[in-house]
C-alpha positions in Angstrom: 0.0 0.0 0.0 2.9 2.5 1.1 4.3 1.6 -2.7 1.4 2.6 -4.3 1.1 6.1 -2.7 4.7 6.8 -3.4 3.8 5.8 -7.1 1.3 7.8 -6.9 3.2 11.2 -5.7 5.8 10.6 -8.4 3.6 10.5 -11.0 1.9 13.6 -9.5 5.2 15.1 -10.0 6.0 14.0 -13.5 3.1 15.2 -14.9 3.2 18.2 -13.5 6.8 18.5 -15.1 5.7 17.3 -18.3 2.8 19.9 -18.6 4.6 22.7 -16.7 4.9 25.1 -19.7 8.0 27.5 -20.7 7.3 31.0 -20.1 8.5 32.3 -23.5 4.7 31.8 -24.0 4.1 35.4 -22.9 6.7 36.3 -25.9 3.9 35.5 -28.1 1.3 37.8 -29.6 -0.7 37.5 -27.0 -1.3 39.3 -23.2 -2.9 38.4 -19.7 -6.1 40.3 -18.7 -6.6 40.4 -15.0 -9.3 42.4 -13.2 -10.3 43.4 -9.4 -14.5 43.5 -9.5 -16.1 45.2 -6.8 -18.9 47.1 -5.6 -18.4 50.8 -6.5 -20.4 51.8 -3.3 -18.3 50.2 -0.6 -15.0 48.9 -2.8 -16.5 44.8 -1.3 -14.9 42.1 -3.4 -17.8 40.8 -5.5 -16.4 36.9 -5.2 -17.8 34.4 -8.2 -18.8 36.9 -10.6 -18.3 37.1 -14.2 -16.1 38.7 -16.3 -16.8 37.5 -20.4 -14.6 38.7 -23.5 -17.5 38.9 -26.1 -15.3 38.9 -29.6 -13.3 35.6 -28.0 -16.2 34.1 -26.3 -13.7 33.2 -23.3 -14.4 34.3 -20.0 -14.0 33.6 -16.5 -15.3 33.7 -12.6 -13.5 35.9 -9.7 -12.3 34.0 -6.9 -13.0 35.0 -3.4 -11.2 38.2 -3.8 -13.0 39.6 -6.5 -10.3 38.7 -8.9 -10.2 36.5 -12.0 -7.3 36.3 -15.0 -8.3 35.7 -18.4 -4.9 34.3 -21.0 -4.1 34.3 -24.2 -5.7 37.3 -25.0 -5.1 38.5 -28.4 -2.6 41.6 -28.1 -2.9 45.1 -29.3 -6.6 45.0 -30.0 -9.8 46.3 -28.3 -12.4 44.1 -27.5 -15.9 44.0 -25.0 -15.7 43.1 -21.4 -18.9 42.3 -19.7 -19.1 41.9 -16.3 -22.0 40.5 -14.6 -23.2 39.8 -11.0 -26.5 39.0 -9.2 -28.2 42.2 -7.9 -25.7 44.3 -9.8 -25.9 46.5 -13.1 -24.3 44.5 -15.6 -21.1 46.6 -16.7 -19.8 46.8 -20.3 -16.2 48.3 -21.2 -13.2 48.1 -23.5 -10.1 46.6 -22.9 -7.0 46.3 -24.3 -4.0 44.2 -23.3 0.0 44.4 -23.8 2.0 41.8 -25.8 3.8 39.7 -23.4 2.4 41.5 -20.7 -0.2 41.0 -17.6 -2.6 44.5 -18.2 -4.8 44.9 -14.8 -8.4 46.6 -14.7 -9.8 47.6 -11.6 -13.7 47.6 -12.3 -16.8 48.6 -10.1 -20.3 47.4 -11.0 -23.0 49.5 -8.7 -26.0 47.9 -7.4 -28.9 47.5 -9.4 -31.9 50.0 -8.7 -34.2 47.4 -7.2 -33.5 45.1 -4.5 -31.9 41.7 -5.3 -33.5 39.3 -6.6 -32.5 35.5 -5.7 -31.7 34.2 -8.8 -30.0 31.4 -6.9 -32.4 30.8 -4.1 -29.7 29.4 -1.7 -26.6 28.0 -3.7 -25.3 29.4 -7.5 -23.8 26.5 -9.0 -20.3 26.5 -10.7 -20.7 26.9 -14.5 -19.6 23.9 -16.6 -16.3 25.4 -17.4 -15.6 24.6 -13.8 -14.3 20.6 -12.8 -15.7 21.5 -9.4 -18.3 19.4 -7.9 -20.8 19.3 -4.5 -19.9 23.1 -4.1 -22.8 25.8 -3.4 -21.9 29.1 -2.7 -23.9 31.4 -1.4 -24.1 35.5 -1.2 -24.6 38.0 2.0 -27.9 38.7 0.4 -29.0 35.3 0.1 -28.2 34.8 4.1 -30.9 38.0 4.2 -33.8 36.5 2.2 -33.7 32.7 3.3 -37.0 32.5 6.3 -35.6 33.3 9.9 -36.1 30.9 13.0 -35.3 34.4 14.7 -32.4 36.1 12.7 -30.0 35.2 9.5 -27.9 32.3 10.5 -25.0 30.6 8.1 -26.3 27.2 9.5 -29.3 27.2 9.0 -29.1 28.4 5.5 -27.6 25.6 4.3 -29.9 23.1 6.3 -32.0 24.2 3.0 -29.3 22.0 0.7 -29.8 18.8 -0.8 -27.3 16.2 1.4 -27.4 18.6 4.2 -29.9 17.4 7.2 -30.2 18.2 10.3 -31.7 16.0 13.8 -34.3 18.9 14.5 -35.5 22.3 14.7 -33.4 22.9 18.2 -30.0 22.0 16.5 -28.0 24.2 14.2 -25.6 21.4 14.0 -25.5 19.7 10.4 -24.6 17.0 9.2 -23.4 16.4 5.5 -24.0 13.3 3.1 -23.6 10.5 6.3 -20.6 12.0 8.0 -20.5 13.0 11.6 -20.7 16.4 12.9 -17.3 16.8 13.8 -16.2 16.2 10.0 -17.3 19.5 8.7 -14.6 22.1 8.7 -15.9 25.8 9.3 -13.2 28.7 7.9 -13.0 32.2 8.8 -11.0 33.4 6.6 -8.8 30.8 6.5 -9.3 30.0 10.2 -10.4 27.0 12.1 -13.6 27.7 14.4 -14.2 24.5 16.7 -17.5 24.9 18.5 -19.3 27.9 16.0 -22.4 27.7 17.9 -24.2 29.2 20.3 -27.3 28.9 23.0 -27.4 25.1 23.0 -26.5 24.8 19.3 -29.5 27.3 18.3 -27.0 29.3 16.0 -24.2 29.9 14.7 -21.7 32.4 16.2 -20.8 33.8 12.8 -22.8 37.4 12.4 -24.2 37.4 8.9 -23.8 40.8 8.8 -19.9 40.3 8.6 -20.0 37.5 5.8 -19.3 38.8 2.1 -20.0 35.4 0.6 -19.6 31.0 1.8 -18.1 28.5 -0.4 -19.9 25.1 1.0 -18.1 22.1 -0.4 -20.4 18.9 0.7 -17.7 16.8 -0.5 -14.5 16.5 -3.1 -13.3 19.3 -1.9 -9.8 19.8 -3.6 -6.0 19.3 -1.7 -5.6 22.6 -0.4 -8.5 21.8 2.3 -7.4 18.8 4.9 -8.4 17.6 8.1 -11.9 16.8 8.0 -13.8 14.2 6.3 -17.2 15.2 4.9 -17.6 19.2 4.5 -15.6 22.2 4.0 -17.2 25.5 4.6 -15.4 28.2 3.6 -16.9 31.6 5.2 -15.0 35.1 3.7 -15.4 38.3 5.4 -16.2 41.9 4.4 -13.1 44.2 4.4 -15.5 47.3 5.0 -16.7 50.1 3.2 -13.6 52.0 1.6 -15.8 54.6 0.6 -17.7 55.9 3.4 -18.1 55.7 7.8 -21.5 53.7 8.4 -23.1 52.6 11.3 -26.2 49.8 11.9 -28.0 48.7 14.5 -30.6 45.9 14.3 -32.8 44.2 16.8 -34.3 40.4 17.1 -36.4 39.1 19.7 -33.1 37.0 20.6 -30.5 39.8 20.5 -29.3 43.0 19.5 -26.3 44.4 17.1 -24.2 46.8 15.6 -21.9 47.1 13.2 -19.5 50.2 12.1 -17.5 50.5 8.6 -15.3 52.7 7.2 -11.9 53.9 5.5 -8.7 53.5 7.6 -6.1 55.3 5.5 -5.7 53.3 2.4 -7.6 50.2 3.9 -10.5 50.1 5.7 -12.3 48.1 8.5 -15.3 46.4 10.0 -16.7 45.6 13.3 -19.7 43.8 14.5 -20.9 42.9 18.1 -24.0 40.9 19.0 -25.4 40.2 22.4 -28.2 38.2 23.8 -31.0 40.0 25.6 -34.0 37.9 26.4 -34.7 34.0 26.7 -38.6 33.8 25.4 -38.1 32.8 21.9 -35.7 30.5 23.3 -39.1 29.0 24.7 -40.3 28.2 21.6 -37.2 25.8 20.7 -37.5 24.0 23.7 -41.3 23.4 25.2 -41.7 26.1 26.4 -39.0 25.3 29.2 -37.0 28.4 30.4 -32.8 27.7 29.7 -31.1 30.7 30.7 -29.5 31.5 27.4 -26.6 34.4 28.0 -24.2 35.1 24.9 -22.5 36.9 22.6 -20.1 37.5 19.9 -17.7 39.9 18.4 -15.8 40.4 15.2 -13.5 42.9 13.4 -11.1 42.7 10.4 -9.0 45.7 9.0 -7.3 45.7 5.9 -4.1 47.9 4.8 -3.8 48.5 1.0 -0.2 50.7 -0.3 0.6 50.8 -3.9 3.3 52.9 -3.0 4.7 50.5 -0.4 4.2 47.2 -2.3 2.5 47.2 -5.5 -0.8 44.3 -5.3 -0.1 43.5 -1.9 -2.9 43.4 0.9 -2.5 43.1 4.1 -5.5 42.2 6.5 -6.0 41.1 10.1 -9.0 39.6 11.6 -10.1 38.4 14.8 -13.3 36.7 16.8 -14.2 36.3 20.3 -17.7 34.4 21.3 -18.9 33.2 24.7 -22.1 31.3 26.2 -22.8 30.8 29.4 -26.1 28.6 30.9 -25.5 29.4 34.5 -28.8 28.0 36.2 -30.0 29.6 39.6 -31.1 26.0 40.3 -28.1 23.9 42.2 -29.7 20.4 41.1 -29.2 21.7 37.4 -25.7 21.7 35.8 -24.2 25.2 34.1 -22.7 24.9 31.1 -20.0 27.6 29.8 -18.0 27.8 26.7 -15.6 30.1 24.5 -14.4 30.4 21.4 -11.5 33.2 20.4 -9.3 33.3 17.0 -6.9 35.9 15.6 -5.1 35.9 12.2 -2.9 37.6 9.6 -2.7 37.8 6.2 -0.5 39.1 3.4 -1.8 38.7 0.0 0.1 39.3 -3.4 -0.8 40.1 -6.7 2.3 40.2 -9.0 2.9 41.5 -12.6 3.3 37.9 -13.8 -0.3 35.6 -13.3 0.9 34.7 -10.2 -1.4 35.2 -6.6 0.6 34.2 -3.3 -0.7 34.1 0.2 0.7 33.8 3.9 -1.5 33.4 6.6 -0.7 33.1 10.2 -3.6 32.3 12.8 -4.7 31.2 16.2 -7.8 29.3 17.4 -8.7 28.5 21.1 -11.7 26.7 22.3 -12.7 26.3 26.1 -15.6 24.5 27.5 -16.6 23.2 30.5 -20.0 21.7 32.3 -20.6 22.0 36.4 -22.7 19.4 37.8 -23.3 21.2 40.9 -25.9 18.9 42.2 -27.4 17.7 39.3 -25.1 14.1 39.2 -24.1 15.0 35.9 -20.5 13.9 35.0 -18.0 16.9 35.2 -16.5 17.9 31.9 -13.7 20.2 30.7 -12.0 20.8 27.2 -9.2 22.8 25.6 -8.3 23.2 22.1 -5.5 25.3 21.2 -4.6 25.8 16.7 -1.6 27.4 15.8 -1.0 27.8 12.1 1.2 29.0 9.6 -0.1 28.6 5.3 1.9 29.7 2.2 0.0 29.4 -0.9 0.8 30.0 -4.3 -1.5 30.1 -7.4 0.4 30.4 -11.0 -2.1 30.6 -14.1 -0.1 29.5 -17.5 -1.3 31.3 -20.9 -2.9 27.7 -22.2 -5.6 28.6 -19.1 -3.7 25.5 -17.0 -3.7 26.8 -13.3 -1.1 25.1 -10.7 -1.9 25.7 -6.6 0.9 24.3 -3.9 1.3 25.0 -0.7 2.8 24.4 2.6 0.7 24.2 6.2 2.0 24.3 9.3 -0.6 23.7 12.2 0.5 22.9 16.0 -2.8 21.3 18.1 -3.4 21.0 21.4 -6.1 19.4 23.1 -6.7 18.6 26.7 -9.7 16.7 27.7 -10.9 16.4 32.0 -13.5 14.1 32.1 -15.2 10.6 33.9 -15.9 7.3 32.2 -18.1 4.6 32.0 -16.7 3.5 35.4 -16.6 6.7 37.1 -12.7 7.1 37.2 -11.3 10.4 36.5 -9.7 10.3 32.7 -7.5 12.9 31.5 -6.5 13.0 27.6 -3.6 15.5 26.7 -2.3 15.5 23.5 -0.3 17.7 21.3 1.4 17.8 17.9 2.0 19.6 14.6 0.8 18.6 11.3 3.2 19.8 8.9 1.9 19.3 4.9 2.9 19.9 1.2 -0.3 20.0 -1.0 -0.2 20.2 -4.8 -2.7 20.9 -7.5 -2.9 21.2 -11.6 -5.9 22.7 -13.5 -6.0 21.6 -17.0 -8.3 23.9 -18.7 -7.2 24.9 -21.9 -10.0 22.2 -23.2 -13.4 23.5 -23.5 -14.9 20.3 -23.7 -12.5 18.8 -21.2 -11.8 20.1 -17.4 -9.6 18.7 -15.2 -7.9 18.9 -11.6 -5.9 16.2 -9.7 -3.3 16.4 -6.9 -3.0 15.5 -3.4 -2.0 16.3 0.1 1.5 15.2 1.7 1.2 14.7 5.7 5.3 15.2 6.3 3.9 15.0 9.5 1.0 13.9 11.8 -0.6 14.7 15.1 -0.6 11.3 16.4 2.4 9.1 16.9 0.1 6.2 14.9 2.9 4.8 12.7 0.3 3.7 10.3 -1.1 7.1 10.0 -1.8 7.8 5.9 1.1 10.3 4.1 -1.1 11.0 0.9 -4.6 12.1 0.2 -5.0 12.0 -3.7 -8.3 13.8 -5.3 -9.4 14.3 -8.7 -11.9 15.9 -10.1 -13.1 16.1 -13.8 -15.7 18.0 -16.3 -17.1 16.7 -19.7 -19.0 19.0 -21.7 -20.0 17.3 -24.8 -22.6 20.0 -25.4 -22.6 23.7 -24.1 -25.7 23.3 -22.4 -24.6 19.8 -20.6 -21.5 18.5 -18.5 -20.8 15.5 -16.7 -18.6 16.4 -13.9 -16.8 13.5 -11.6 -14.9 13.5 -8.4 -12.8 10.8 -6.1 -10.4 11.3 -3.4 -8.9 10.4 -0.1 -9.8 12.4 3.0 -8.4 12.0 6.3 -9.2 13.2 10.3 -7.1 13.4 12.9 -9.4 14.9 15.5 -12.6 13.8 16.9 -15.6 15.0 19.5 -17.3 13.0 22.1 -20.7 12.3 21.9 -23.3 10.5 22.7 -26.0 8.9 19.9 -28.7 9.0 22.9 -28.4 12.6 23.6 -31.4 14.7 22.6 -29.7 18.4 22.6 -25.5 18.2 22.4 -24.6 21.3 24.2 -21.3 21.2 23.1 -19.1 17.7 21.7 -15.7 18.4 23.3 -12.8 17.6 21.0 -9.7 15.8 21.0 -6.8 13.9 19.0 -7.7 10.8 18.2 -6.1 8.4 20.5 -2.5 6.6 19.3 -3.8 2.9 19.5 -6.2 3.7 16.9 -5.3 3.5 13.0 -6.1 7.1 11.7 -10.1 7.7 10.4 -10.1 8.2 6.8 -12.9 8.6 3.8 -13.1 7.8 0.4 -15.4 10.1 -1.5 -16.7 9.0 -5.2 -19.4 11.4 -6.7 -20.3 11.9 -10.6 -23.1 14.4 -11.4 -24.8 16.0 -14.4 -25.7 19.2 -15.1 -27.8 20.4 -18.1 -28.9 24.1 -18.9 -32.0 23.1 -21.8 -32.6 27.6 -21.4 -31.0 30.6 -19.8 -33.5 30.9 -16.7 -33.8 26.7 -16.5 -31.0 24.3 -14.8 -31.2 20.7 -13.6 -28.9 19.2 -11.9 -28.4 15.5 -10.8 -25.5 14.0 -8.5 -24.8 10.0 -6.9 -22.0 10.2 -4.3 -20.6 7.1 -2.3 -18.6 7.2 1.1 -16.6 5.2 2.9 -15.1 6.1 6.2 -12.8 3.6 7.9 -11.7 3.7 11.1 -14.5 5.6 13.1 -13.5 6.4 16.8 -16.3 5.6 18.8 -16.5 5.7 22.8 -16.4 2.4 24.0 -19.6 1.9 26.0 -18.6 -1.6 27.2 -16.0 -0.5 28.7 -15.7 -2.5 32.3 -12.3 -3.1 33.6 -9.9 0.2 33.8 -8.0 -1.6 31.4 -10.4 -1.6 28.4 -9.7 1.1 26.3 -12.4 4.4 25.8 -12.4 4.4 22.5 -12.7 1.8 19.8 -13.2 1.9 15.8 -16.1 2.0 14.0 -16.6 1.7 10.1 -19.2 4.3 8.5 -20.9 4.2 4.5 -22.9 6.4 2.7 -24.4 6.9 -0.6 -27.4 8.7 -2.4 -28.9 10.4 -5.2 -29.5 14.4 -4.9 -31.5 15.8 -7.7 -32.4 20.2 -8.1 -34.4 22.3 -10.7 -33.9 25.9 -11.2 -36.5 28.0 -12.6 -36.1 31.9 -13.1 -38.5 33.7 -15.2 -38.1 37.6 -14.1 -39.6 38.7 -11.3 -40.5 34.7 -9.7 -37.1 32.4 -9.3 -38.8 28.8 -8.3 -36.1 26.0 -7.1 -36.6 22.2 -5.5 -34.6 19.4 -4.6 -34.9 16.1 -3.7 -32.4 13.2 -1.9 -32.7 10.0 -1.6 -30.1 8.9 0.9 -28.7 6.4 2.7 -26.2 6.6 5.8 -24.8 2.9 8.0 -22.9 3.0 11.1 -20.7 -0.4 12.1 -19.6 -0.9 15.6 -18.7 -4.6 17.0 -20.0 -6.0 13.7 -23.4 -4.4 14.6 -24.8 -2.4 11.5 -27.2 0.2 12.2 -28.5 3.4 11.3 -27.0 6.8 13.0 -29.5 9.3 14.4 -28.9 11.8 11.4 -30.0 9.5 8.5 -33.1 10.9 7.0 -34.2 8.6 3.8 -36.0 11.3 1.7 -36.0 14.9 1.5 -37.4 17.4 -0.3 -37.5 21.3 -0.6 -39.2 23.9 -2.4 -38.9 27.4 -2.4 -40.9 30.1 -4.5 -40.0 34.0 -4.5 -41.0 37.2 -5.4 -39.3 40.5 -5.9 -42.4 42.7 -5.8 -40.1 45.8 -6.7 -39.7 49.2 -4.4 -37.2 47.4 -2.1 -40.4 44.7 -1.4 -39.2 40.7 -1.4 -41.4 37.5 -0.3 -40.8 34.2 -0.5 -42.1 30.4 0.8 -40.4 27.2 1.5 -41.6 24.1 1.7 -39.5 21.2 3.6 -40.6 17.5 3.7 -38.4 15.0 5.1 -39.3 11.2 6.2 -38.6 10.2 9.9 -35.5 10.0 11.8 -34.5 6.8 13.6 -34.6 5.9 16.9 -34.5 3.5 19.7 -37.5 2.2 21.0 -38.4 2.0 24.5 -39.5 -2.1 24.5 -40.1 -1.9 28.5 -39.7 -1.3 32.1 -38.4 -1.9 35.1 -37.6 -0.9 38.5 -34.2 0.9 39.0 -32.4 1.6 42.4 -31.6 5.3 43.0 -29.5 6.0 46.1 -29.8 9.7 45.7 -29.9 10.2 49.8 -28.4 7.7 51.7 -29.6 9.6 54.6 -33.3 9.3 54.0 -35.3 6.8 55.2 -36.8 4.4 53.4 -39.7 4.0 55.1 -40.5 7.5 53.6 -38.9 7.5 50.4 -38.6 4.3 47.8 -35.6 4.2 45.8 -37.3 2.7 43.1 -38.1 4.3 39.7 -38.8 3.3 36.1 -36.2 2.3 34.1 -36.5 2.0 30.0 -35.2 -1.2 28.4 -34.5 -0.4 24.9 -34.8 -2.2 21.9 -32.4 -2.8 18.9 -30.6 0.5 18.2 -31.9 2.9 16.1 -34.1 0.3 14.1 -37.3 2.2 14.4 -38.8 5.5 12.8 -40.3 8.4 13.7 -43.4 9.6 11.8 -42.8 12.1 8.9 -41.3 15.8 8.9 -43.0 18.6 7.3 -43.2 22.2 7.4 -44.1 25.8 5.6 -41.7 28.5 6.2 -42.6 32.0 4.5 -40.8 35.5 4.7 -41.2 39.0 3.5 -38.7 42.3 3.2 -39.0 45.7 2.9 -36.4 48.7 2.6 -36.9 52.0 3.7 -35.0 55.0 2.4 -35.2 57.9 5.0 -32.1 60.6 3.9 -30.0 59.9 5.9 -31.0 56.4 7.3 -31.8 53.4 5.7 -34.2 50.3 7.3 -34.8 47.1 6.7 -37.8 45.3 8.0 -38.1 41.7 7.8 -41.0 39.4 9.1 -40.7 35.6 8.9 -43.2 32.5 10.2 -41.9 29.1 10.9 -44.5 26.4 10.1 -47.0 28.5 8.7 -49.7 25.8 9.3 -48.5 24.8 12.8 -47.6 21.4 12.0 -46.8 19.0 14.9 -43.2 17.2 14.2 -42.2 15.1 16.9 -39.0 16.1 18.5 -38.8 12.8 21.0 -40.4 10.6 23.2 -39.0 11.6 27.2 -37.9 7.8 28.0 -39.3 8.2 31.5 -42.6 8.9 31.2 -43.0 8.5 26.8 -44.1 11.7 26.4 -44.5 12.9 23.3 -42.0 16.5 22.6 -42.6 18.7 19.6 -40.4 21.0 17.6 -40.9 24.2 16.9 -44.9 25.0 16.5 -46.4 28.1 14.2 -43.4 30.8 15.2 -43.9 34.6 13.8 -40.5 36.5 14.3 -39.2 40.1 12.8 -35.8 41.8 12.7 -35.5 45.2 12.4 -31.9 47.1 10.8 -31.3 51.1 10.9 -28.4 51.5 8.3 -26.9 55.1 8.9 
């Protein structure tokens, strides 16, 4: 097996030799268009728009920056740019490039006159020029428009995506095509968040208002992303208005926020603060029982831009701080408290030649702990602590062939306090640095044929597992035998060297502490294969039709037999996934009508016991109709069925021995209390899921202020879906029931 992956890497190596192309290229009559796209009122980075040469019938998308490069443009000749982005006035210009030489346009597309219209009602998928696959990306805007449980949330947008489900209303936490919660990777700009949620899990502690735009990758995500097995969320931040100071405040019946903009010499800079101020919509989420629910958040980037210091460079630092805190006044009730706090750096280059390169240095910490008081719940406490240093480097060639390498640096610590099955005091306290090379070609100078391959190289590893994996090789691929249709294909290797703890049985996780994955186990890894089609039969129809398979090896599961202090607290598991996700796009000016349907099936094996985990949901299905009414006005509905969760059935009782008091006598108190026996895991179903979610915007222009009202209902016709059955007494819990909510935003 080791043979093979070093066979593999050379090959990697040669081929990226063979098609590595001389330079003299740029001798030729030709030139290198690159441009910078943004938003002429605040100077944002419009990411994935699109830039189109109309005489060549070339084009290409902006990355995440705002920028895109265009090669082998004919030299010494004028031709028509348009550039195009959702919500924006489409902008057309002449251009004109050098021989031999990279000619840079800095363009500015201004917002169109009527609000945005959600062409893309939660994801805008890659063109077929792209060998991308299983990516969605989703605007600021968007986060606006999708229906509010009480505010915008990044989780719970994407709960709205096909292979995305979720184990109830209460949960932001996802889960993505079979995998485990703890396999999605959520980026801030390039840095690891390890518990993004607050208030239980409700929401996410990424303010919306802060987000420019989210690449979610629900699987072959390319090389340059390692470390966890299913998802890749990719979250980039505003930079701030360039232009102007600004100032908004907004309001929730969960919280309140602000947020200030503005120029900072040649730069600029943007913070944003939230803070929880009453528990009663908290109510809603949980039966109308009282949690007290205290948190909040704050972020902040600033950016430096000098063309006189260093021509294309950008420097920009960023940080986050979040905290929650449950403390109840109760002493039989345990408190929960937990915090989250990252910091990071970047330095990104533009050079004359079509070559981007980017340092980032960052830091991550995570603390959490739970106090039993008097509750009898087990005593927990957790520390993570990230430390990492990334060099990347993107080179485009004229032929439209793209490498990307680079070089990650990232020093973990975890420390874990808790107590086992056996009530003994276990302490895990682990630290090490995984050190990795990735590599990856784009051939693209096809246009019927797109294709990227590479792979990560762990020089190093976090555990001292000598049978820990040193490459992860991924391809992906794009036919287009028509330009209306592609068929786009994807396999890789993906491996995880940190886990969370937690427990199938629990209803609400308030938070899954993490660690590194013990030494005695092999290391967890996944195999991802996925092909998909995609076919455009008009401009305002798409359909789109994927079949992924996963295999994840090596599942570290707590060990719940564990009975002598020699037994270890973790064992392997084996996991195995596959499904079909299917999606229509309609948009016929001024309704946009999308659905989506997945058939999916997820299978958990522990001690040769197959079963299914509490996240697998058979059949889903979502629907979503909007409007833009025009004069700032915007409605939409959605429609979400999904077929029942599994769970273990409660097959009997019997009586239990509590010793809660060993001072009370029992001729006045009886130990004895019922005790569920439950059946075969998992093996049973709970009845069907379906609800009708509706929203509806309005902007308000008052010189010099501008608001935005926004009114949402969750389950418009009050449906009852069953949360759980309480195994003590088999009552029946709900989720959320018919829930009106309204933000308000003053924009100064």
């Amino acid at each position: 097996m080791r043979k093979a992956y070093h066979l593999s890497l050379f090959v990697f190596l040669l081929q990226i030799f063979l098609l590595f192309p001389n330079n003299n290229s740029l001798a030729q009559d030709t030139g290198i268009l690159r441009g910078l796209v943004t938003d002429s009122t605040t100077a944002e980075a419009l990411a994935f728009s699109s830039a189109y040469i109309k005489e060549l019938k070339i084009g290409a998308n902006t990355d995440t920056r705002g920028y895109f490069l265009i090669t082998s443009v004919p030299a010494n000749q004028n031709f028509t740019l348009v550039v195009s982005y959702v919500g924006y006035s489409t902008k057309t210009m002449t251009i004109r490039v050098s021989k031999g030489k990279l000619s840079h346009y800095n363009i500015k597309l201004a917002p169109a006159n009527i609000q945005m219209r959600t062409i893309e009602s939660i994801g805008e998928r890659i063109k077929a020029t792209d060998s991308k696959i299983s990516i969605d990306r989703i605007s600021a805007k968007q986060l606006e428009l999708t229906p509010k449980g009480v505010e915008s949330d990044v989780f719970r947008t994407i709960k709205y995506l096909p292979g995305v489900t979720s184990t109830s209303d209460v949960s932001a936490r996802y889960y993505v095509r079979g995998g485990t919660s703890d396999q999605n990777l959520v980026l801030v700009d390039g840095i690891t968040i390890y518990n993004p949620f607050h208030a239980l899990g409700l929401f996410s502690v990424v303010d919306p208002d802060i987000v420019n735009s989210i690449e979610f990758f629900k699987g072959g995500f390319g090389a340059q992303f390692g470390g966890r097995l299913s998802s890749v969320m990719n979250i980039i931040l505003k930079d701030g208005n360039k232009n102007r100071l600004s100032s908004k405040l907004s309001g929730s019946f969960l919280s309140g926020k602000f947020l200030v903009e503005g120029p900072m010499g040649e730069g600029s800079f943007i913070i944003t603060g939230r803070k929880s101020f009453s528990n009663q919509i908290i109510k809603k989420f949980l039966n109308e029982n009282n949690v007290p629910v205290d948190f909040y958040d704050i972020s902040f980037k600033a950016n430096y831009i000098d063309a006189d210091f260093l021509p294309g460079s950008k420097f920009s630092v960023n940080g986050f701080s979040s905290s929650d805190n449950l403390n109840n006044a109760d002493p039989s009730i345990e408190d929960y408290n937990w915090k989250s706090n990252a910091f990071g750096f970047k330095w990104f280059q533009a050079s004359d030649a079509p070559l981007f390169f980017e340092l980032g240095l960052s830091v991550s910490n995570f603390n959490g702990s739970t106090v039993p008081k008097f509750s009898g719940k087990t005593p927990l406490d957790n520390k993570v602590s990230d430390l990492a240093l990334k060099m990347d480097f993107t080179y485009v060639f004229e032929n439209r062939g793209e490498i990307n390498v680079g070089f990650h640096v990232q020093q973990i610590a975890t420390d874990l306090n808790f107590v086992n099955a056996l009530g003994a005091p276990v302490t895990f306290n682990t630290s090490g640095a995984n050190i990795i090379f990735y590599g990856i070609y784009k051939l693209a100078q096809f246009d019927f044929f797109k294709l990227d391959f590479g792979t990560r190289v762990n020089l190093t590893t976090l555990s001292r597992n000598s049978s820990k994996k040193g490459l992860e090789p991924r391809i992906n691929l794009t036919l287009i035998p028509f330009s209306n249709f592609s068929v786009k294909g994807s396999a890789g290797i993906f491996q995880q060297e940190l886990t969370t703890i937690n427990d199938e049985n629990e209803v609400i996780n308030i938070f899954e502490p993490w660690i590194v994955i013990p030494d005695y186990l092999p290391p967890t890894t996944a195999t991802h294969y996925i092909i998909g089609f995609d076919y455009t039969p008009f401009t305002s129809l798409n359909l789109g039709l994927e079949y992924y398979y996963k295999r994840t090896n090596n599942l570290p599961i707590v060990n719940k037999e564990k009975i002598s202090s020699t037994d270890r607290d973790f064992i392997s598991g084996e996991g195995e996934s596959y499904g079909i996700e299917s999606s229509i796009k309609l948009d016929i000016e001024p309704v946009t009508f999308s659905t989506s349907y997945t058939l999916a099936y997820a299978y958990r094996t522990v001690n040769s016991l197959r079963y299914y985990p509490k996240y697998d949901i058979r059949h889903s299905f979502n629907a979503s109709l909007e409007f833009n009414l025009g004069s700032g006005w915007n409605t939409g509905i959605v429609w979400i069925y999904n077929s029942g969760l599994p769970f273990t059935q409660i097959v009997g009782f019997y009586d239990k021995y509590y010793f809660d008091n060993i001072f009370t006598s029992w001729v006045n108190f009886d130990p004895r209390r019922p005790y569920g026996i439950l059946g075969v895991q998992n093996i049973e179903r709970l009845p069907t899921y379906h609800r009708l979610d509706f929203t509806v915007s309005k902007k308000f222009i008052f010189d010099p202020f501008n608001i935005d009202l926004s009114f949402s209902i969750i389950n418009v016709y009050n449906r009852q879906n069953i949360f759980y059955y309480k195994r003590d007494t088999g009552e029946r819990v709900n989720m959320l029931p018919f829930l009106p909510t309204a933000t308000i935003k003053i924009e100064l």
